[in-house]
SERO-4910 file (N, C-alpha, C, O; in steps of 0.05 Angstrom, whole numbers):
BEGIN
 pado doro    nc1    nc2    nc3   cac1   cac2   cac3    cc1    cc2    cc3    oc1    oc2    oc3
  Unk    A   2179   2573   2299   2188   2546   2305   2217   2546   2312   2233   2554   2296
  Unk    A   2225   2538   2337   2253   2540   2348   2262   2503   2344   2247   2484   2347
  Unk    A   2289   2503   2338   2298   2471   2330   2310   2472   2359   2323   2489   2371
  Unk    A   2302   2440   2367   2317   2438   2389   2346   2426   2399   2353   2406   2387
  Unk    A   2363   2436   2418   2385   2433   2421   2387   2400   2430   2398   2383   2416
  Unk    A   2378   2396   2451   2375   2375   2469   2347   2373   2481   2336   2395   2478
  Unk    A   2329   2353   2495   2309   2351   2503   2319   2349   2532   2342   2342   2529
  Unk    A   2315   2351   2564   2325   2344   2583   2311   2341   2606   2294   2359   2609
  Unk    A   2314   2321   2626   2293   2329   2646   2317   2318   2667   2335   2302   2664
  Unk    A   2310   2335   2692   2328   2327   2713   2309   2309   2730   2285   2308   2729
  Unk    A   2323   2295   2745   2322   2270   2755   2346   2273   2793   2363   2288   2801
  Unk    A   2328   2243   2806   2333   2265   2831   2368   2244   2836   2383   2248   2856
  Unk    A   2374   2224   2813   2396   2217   2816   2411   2226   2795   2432   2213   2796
  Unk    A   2411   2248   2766   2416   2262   2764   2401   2265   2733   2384   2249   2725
  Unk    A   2416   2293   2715   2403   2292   2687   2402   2272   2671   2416   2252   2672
  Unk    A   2382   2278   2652   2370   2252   2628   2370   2272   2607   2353   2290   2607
  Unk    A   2396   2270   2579   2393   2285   2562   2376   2276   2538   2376   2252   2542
  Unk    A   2364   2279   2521   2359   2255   2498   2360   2278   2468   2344   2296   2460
  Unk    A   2382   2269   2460   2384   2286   2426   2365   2286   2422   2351   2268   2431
  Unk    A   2351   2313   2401   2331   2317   2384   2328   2287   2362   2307   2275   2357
  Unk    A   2352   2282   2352   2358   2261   2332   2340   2232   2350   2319   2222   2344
  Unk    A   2352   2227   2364   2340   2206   2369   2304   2206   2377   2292   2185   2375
  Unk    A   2291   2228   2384   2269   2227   2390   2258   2223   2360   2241   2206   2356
  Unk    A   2270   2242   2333   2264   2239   2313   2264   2215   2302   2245   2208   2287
  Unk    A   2289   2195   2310   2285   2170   2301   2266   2160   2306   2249   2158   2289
  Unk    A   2264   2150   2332   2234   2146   2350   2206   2139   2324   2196   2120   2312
  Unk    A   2205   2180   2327   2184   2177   2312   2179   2161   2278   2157   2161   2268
  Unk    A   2198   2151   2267   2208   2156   2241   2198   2119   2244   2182   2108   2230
  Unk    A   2215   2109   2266   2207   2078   2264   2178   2068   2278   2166   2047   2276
  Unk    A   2170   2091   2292   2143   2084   2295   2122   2078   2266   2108   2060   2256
  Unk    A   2131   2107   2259   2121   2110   2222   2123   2086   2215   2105   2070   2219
  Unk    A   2147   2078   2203   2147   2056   2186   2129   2029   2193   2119   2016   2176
  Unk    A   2126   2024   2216   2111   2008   2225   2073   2013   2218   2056   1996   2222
  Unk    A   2069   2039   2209   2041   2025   2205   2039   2029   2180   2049   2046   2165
  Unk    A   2025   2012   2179   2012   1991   2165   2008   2023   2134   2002   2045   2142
  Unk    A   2011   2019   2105   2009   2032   2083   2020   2061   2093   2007   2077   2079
  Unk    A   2033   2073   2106   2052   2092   2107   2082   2086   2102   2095   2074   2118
  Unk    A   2091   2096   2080   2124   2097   2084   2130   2130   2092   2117   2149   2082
  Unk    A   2154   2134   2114   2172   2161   2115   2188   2153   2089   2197   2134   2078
  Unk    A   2185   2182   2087   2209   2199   2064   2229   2201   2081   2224   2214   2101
  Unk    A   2261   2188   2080   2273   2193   2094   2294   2218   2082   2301   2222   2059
  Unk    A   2298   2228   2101   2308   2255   2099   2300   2276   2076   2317   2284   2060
  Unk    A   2275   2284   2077   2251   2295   2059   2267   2332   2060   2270   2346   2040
  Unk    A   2275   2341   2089   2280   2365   2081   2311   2371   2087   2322   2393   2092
  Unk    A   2319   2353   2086   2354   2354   2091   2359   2345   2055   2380   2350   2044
  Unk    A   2340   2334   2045   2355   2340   2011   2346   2368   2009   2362   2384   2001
  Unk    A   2328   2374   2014   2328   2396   2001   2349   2425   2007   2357   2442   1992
  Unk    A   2352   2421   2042   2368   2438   2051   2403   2431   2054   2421   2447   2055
  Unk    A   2404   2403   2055   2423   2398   2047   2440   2383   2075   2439   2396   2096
  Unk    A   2455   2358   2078   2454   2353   2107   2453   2309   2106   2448   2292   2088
  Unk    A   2460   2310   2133   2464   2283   2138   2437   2278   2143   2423   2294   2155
  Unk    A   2428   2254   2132   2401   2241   2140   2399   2225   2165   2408   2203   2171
  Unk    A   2386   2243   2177   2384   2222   2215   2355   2212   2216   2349   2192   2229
  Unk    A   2333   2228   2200   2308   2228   2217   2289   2206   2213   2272   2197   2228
  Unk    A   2297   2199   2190   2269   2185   2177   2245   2193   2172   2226   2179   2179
  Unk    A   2243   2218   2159   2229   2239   2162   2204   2255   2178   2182   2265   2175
  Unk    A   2229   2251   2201   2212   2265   2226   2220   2276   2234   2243   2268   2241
  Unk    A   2213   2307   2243   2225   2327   2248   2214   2333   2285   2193   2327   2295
  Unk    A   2236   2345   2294   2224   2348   2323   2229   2379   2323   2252   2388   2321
  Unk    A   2202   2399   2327   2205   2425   2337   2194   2427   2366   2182   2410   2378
  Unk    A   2202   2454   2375   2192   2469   2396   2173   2495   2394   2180   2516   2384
  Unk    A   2154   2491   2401   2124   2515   2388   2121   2531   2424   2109   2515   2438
  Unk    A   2126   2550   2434   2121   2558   2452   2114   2546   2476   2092   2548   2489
  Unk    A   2141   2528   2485   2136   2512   2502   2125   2486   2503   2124   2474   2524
  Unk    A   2115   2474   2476   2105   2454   2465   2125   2441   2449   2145   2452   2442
  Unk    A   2118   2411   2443   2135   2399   2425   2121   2388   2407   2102   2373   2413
  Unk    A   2129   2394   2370   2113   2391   2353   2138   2366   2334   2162   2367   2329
  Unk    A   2119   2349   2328   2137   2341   2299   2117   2335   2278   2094   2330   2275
  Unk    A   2142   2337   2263   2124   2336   2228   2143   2313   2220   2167   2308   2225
  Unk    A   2119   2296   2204   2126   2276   2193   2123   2269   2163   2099   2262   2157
  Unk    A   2139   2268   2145   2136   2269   2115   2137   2243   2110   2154   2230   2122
  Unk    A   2121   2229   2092   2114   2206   2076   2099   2203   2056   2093   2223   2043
  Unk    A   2086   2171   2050   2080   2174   2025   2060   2152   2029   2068   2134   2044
  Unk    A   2032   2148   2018   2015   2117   2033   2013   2112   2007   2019   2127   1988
  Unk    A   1999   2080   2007   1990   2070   1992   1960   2086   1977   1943   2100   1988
  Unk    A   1960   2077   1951   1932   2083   1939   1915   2070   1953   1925   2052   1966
  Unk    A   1889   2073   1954   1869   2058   1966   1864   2062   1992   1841   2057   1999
  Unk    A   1887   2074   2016   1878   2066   2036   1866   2104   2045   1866   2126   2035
  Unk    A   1858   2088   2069   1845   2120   2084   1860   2148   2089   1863   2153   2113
  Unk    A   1867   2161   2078   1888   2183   2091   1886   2192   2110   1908   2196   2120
  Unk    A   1859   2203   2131   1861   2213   2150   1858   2187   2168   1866   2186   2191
  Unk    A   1844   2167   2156   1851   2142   2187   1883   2131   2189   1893   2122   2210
  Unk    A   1897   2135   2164   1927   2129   2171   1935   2148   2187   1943   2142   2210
  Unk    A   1933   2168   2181   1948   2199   2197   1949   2198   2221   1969   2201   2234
  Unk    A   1911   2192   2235   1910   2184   2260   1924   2172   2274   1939   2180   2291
  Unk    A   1917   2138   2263   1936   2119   2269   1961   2129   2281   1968   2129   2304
  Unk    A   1972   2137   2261   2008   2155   2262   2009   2171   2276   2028   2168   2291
  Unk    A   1995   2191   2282   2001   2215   2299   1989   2201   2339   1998   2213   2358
  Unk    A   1972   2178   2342   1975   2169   2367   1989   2153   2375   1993   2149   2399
  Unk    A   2002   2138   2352   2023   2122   2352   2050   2126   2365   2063   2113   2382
  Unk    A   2051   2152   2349   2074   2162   2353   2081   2181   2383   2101   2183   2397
  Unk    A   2051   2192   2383   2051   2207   2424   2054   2190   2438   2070   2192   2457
  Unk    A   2038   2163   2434   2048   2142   2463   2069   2132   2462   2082   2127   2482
  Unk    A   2082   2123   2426   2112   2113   2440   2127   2141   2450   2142   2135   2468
  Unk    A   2128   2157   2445   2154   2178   2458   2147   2181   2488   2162   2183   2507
  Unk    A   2108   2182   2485   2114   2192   2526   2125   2160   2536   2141   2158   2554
  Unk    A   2116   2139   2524   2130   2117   2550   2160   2109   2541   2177   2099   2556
  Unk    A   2164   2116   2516   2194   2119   2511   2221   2140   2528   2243   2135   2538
  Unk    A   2206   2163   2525   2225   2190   2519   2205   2201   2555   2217   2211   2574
  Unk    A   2178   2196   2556   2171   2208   2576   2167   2245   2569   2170   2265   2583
  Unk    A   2161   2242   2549   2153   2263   2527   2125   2265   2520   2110   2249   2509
  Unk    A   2121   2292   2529   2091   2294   2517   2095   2310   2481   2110   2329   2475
  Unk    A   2076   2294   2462   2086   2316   2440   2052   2329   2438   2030   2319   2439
  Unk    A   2061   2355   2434   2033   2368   2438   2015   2368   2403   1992   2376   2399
  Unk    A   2038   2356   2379   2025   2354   2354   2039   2342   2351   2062   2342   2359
  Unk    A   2019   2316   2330   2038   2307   2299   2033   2313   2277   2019   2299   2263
  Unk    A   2043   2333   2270   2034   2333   2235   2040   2317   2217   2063   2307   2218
  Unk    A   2027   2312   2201   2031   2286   2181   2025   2298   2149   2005   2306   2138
  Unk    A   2049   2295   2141   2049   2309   2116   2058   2291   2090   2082   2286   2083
  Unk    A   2032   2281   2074   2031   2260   2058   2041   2283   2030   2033   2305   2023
  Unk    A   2061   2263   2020   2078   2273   2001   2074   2260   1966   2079   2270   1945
  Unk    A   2060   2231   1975   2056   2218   1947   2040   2198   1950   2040   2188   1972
  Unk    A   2023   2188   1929   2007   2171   1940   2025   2140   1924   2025   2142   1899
  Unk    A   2034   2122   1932   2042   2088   1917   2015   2084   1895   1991   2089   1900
  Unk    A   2024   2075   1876   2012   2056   1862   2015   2023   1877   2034   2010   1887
  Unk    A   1983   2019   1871   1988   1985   1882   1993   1967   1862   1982   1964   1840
  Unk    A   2017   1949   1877   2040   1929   1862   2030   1900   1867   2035   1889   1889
  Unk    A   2019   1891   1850   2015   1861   1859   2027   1845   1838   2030   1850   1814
  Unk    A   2038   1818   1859   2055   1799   1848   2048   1789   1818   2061   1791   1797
  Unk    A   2013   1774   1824   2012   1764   1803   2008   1787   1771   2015   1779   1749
  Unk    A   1996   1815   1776   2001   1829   1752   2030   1825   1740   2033   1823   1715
  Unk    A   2050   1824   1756   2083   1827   1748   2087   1798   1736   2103   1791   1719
  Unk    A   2072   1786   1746   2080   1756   1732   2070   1755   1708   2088   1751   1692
  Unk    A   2047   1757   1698   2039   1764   1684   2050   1779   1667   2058   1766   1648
  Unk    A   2053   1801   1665   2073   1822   1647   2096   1813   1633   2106   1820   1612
  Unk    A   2105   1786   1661   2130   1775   1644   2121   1751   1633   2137   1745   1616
  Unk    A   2104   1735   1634   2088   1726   1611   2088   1724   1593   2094   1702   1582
  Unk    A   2079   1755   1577   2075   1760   1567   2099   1768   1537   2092   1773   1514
  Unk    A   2121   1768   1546   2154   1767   1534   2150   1749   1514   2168   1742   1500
***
């Protein structure tokens, strides 16, 4: 797995650079948007140590391919591999009509599952005082 410098495509009025970081963002606010997925933001920069850009999405290069991995956490109850889905096509169409990027994977790498929080249990609890 090679990390990438810059993403770039030339153009016939001239180059289009786009940071790794921002494609990562990209992907990171696509994430958050569906529906019982949260990103882990900056999942392997605590561990390695580092400014948090990604929202836990990582952008590699696999032999000419572009891979990202995405770390989060869903709700109890819901589908894991129909979220994943969701996420991983989500995330190819916004970058190619975004970035004009094909990504050849998304890995989706569920880290924890939520307990479900509902209002009225909490009301209740305090109630109960």
């Amino acid at each position: 797995m090679e990390q990438i410098k810059k993403y770039s495509k030339d153009q016939e009025l001239g180059a289009i650079e786009i940071a790794p970081e921002v494609i990562e963002s990209i992907a990171g606010i696509v994430a958050a948007q569906v529906e019982g997925f949260y990103p882990v933001p900056g999942f392997l920069n605590t561990i390695f140590g580092g400014k948090q850009l990604s929202k836990g999405a990582y952008l590699t290069e696999e032999n000419g391919s572009f891979v990202i991995d995405i770390y989060g956490n869903v709700d109890y109850g819901v589908s894991i591999p129909k979220t994943a889905l969701v996420l991983q096509n989500k995330i190819k169409e916004q970058l190619l009509f975004s970035c004009e990027l094909v990504i050849s994977q998304v890995n989706v790498h569920v880290q924890e599952i939520l307990p479900v929080h509902h209002a009225d249990a909490e009301l209740f609890e305090l109630g109960d005082e």
